[in-house]
C-alpha positions in Angstrom: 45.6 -64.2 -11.7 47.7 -64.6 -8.7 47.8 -63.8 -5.2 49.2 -60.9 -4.6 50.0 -60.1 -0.6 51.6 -63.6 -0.8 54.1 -62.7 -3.5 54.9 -59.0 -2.4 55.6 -60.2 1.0 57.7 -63.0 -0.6 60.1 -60.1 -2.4 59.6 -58.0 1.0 61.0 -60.1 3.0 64.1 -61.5 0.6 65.0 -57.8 -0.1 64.0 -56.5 2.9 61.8 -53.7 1.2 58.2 -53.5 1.6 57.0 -54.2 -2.2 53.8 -52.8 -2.9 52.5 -53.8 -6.7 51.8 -51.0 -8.6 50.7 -52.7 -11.4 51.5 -56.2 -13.6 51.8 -56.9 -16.8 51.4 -60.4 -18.6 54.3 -61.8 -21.0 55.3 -64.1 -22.9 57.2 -66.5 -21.2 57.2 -69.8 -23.6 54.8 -72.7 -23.3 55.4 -73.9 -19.3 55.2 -71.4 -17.3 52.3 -68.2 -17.1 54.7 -65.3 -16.6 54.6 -61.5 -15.3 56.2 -58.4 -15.2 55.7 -56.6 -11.6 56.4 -52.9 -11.3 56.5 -51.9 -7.6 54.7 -48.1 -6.1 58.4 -46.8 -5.0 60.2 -48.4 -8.1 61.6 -51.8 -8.5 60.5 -54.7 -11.1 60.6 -58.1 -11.0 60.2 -61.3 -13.1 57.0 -63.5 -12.2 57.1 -67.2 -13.0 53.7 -69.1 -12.3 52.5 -73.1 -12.3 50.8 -75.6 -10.7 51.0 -75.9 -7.0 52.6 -79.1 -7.7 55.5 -77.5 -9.8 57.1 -75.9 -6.4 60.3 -78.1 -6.4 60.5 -77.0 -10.6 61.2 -73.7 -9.1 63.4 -74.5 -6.5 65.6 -76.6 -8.6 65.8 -73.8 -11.0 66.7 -71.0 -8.5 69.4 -73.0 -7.2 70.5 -74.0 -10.9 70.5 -70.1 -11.7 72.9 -69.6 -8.5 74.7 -72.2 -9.8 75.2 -70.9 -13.1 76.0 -67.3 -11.6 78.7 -68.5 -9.1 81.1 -69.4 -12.2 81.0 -65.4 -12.7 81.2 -66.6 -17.0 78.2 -65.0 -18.2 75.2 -62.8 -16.9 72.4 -64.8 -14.9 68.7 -63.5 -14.2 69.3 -63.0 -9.9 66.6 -65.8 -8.3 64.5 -63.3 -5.6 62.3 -65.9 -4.0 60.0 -68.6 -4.7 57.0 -70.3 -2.8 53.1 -71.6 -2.8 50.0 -69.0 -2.9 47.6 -71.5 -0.5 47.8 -74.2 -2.8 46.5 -72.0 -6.0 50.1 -71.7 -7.5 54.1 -72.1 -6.9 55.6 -69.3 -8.2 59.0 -68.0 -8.8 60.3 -63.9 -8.5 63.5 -63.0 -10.6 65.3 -59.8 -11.3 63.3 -58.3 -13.9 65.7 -58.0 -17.3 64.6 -55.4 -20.3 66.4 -57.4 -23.1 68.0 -55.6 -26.6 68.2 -56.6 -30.0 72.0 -57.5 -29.2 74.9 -56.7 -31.6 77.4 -59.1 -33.5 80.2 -58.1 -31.2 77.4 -59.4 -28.0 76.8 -62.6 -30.0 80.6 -63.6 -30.1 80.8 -62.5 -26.7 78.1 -64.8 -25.5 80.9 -67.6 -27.7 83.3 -66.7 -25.0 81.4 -66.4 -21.9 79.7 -70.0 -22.6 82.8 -71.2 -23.3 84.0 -69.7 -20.3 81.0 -71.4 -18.2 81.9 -74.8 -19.4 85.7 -74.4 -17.7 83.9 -74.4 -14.7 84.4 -78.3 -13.5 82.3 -80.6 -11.0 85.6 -80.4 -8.5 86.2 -84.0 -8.8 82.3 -84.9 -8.3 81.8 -86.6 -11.9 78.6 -85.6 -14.6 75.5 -84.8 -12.5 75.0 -82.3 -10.1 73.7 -82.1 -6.4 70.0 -82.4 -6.9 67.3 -83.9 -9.7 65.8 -80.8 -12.0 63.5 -80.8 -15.0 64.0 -80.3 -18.1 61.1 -78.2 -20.0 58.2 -80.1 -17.5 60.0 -83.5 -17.7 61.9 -84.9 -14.3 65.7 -84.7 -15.5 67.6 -87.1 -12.9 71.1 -85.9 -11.8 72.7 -88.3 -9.5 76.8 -88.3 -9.3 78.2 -90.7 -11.9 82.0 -90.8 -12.4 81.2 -91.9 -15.9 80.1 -90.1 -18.4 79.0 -93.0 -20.9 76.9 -94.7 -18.0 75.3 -91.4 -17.0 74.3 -90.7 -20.9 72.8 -93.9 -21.1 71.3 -94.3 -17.8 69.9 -91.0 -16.9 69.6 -89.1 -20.2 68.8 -91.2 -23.4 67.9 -94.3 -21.4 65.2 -92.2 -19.2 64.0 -90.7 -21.7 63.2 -93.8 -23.5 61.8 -95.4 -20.5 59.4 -92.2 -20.6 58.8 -92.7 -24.5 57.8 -96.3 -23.9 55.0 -95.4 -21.0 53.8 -92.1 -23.4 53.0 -94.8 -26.1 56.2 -94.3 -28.7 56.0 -97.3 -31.5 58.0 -100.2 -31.2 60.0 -99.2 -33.6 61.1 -96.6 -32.3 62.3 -97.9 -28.8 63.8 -100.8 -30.6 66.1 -98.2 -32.2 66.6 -96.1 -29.1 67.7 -99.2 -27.6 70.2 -100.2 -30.5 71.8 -96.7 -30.2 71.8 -97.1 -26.2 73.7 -100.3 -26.7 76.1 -98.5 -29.2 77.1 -96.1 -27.0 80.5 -97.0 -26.2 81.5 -96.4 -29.6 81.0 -92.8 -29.7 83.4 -92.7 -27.0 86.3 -94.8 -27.4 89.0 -92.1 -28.2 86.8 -89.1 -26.0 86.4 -88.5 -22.3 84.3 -85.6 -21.9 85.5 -83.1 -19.2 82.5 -82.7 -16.0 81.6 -79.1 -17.2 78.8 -76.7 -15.6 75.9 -76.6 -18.4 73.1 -74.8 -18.4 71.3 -77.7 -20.3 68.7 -76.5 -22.3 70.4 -73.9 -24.0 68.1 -73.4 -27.2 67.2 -70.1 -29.0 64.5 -69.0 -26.2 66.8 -68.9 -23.5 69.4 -66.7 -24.0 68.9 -62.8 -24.5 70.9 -59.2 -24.6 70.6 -56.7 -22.1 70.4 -53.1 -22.9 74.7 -52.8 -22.1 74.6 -55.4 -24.5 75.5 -58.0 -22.5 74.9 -62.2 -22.8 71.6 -63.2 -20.5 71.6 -67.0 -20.2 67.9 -68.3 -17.9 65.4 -71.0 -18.0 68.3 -74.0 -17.3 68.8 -77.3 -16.2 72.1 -77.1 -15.2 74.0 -80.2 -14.0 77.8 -81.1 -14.8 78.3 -82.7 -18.2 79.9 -83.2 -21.6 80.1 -79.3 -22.9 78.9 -80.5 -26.6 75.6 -81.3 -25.7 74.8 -77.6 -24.7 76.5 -77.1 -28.1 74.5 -79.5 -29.8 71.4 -78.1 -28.3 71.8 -74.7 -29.4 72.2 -76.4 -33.3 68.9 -78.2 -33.0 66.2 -75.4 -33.4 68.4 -72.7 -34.9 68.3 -68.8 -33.5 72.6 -68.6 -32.6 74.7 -66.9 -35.1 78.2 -68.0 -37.1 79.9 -65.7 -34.8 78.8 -67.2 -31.8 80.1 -70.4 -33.1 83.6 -69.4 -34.2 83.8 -67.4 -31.0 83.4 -70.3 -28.9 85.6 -72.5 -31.2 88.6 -70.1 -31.1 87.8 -69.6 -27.0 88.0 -73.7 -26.5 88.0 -75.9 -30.1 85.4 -78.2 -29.5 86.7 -82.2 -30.5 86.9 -83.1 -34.0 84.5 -85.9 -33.0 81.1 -83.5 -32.3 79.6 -84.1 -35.3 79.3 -87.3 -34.8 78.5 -87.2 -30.8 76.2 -84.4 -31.3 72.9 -86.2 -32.4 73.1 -88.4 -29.1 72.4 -84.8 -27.5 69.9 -84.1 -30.0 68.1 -87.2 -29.5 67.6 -86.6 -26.1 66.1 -83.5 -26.6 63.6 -84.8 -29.2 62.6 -87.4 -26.9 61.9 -85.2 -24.4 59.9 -83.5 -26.6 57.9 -86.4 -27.4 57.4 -87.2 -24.0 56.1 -83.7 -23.7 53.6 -83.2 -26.8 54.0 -85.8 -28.7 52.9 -85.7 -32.1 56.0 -85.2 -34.8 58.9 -85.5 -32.3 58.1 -89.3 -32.4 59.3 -89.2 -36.3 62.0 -87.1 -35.9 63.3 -88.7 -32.9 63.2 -91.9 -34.8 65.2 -89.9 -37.8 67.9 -89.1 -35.2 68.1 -92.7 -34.0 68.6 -93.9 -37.6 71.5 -91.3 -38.2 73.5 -92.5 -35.0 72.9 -96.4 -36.3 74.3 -95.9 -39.3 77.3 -94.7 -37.8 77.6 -97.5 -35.4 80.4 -100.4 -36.8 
C-alpha cells in the first residue's frame, strides 16, 4: 500500500485542488513499476506509479522525458502531475489518469504519422543524447551530448550494455561477438547519417494505447535524441503494431533503404538490456542477433 496524505497533498499542491482519495484501484502496469488508479471525493483521477525509494530520479527522468515528448505537440502524452518520496517507504510518480479504447485502423495509421511527426522534432544542433541520463526498463541509459551518432551507438548504447552483460555473467562468447559487431560498426554507416530525432525509446507494444476519441497515447519512454530507426526497430521486435501503422509512417517519412540491415544493432540493444534485466533466454537470443549483424559485416 502507499501513503496516502503524502501523495494527495503532492497532486493538491501541483493542481492547486485539495485531492481527497476516494478510493484506489490496483492495475496492471507491466513488470517495474506497482501501479494505481486514484479516483478523488469531488471527481478527478489520476495515474499512480510506485517503486523503491531508490527509484526517485527513474521518475524524475521520466516526467521530464514525458514533457519532452509533449512539447513536440506530434502525438498525445500522459500529463506528468507530480512525483516525490513517501518517508523513505516509496518514490512515486502521479499522471493524468487515461481510459484507453480498443483503437480503430484509421487510429493505428494515425499513430504512423504522429510518430513520424515526433521524429522531425531535432536536437537544435545539440547532437544524439539528450539533457540528462534516464533508464531504460530499470537499467541506467546514459545520454551525454555526442555529435556522432556512430560513437554514441557504440559507446553509450551497445557498448554499455555489453559492459553490463559482462558484470551480469553473459558467456564469453557472447561478449566476444558483441565486441566484433561493436568494432564493425562503421560499416553500417558508411553511406547513412542519421538525423538527431526526439525518440521516445522504448517504444514496444506495451507502451502505446488509444484513447476513447481514438487518439495515439505514447508513455513509459526513454526519450533522448537519436537515429529514428531504432524506435522503429523496437516496435518490430516483440510484435503488437499493425501494417497500417507501418505504411503510414513510411508514406509520412520513407525510412532509408538501409533499415533492414541497421535495424538489428537496435534490436541488439534491447535484448541486451533484457539480459541484463532477467537474464535467462535473452543471453541466446542476444547472441542470435550478434551473429546476424556479423554475417553482414565485409
Amino acid at each position: 500500500m502507499f501513503d496516502e496524505t503524502a501523495i494527495c497533498n503532492g497532486i493538491g499542491t501541483t493542481t492547486g485542488t485539495e485531492f481527497v482519495l476516494a478510493d484506489s484501484l490496483r492495475v496492471g502496469g507491466g513488470s517495474i513499476n506497482e501501479t494505481w488508479r486514484l479516483r478523488g471525493q469531488c471527481g478527478g483521477e489520476y495515474f499512480l506509479k510506485l517503486n523503491a525509494p531508490n527509484q526517485l530520479d527513474m521518475f524524475i527522468a521520466e516526467a521530464e522525458g514525458l514533457l519532452e515528448l509533449a512539447a513536440a505537440e506530434a502525438i498525445r502524452i500522459p500529463q506528468p502531475v507530480c512525483y516525490g518520496g513517501e518517508n523513505g517507504r516509496n518514490s512515486y510518480l502521479v499522471l493524468e489518469f487515461i481510459t484507453f479504447s480498443q483503437g480503430s485502423g484509421a487510429a493505428e495509421r494515425l499513430l504512423g504519422e504522429q510518430l513520424a511527426q515526433l521524429h522531425r522534432k531535432s536536437s537544435a544542433g545539440q547532437g544524439y543524447g539528450w539533457h540528462r541520463d534516464n533508464t531504460i526498463g530499470l537499467t541506467h541509459q546514459p545520454n551525454s551530448w555526442q555529435a556522432d551518432w556512430v560513437s554514441f551507438l557504440r559507446e553509450q548504447r551497445i557498448g554499455f550494455q555489453t559492459q553490463l552483460a559482462a558484470r551480469n555473467g553473459a558467456s564469453k562468447q557472447l561478449l566476444r561477438k558483441c565486441r566484433q559487431v561493436l568494432d564493425g560498426l562503421d560499416y553500417y554507416f558508411e553511406q547513412y547519417k542519421p538525423e538527431p530525432s526526439l525518440l521516445h525509446g522504448d517504444l514496444w507494444s506495451g507502451n502505446y494505447g488509444f484513447d476513447e476519441a481514438d487518439q495515439p497515447v505514447i508513455f513509459d519512454p526513454a526519450v533522448h535524441f537519436g537515429d529514428r530507426e531504432s524506435d522503429i526497430a523496437m516496435t518490430e521486435l516483440f510484435g503488437g503494431f499493425s501494417r497500417s501503422f507501418y505504411d503510414a509512417y513510411e508514406h509520412a517519412w520513407p525510412l532509408d533503404p538501409g533499415y533492414t540491415r541497421r535495424r538489428e544493432l537496435y534490436k541488439l540493444y534491447h535484448i541486451l538490456n533484457h539480459f541484463n534485466m532477467f537474464g535467462g533466454s535473452y543471453a541466446a537470443q542476444a547472441e542470435n542477433i550478434a551473429d546476424r549483424i556479423r554475417n553482414c559485416l565485409p
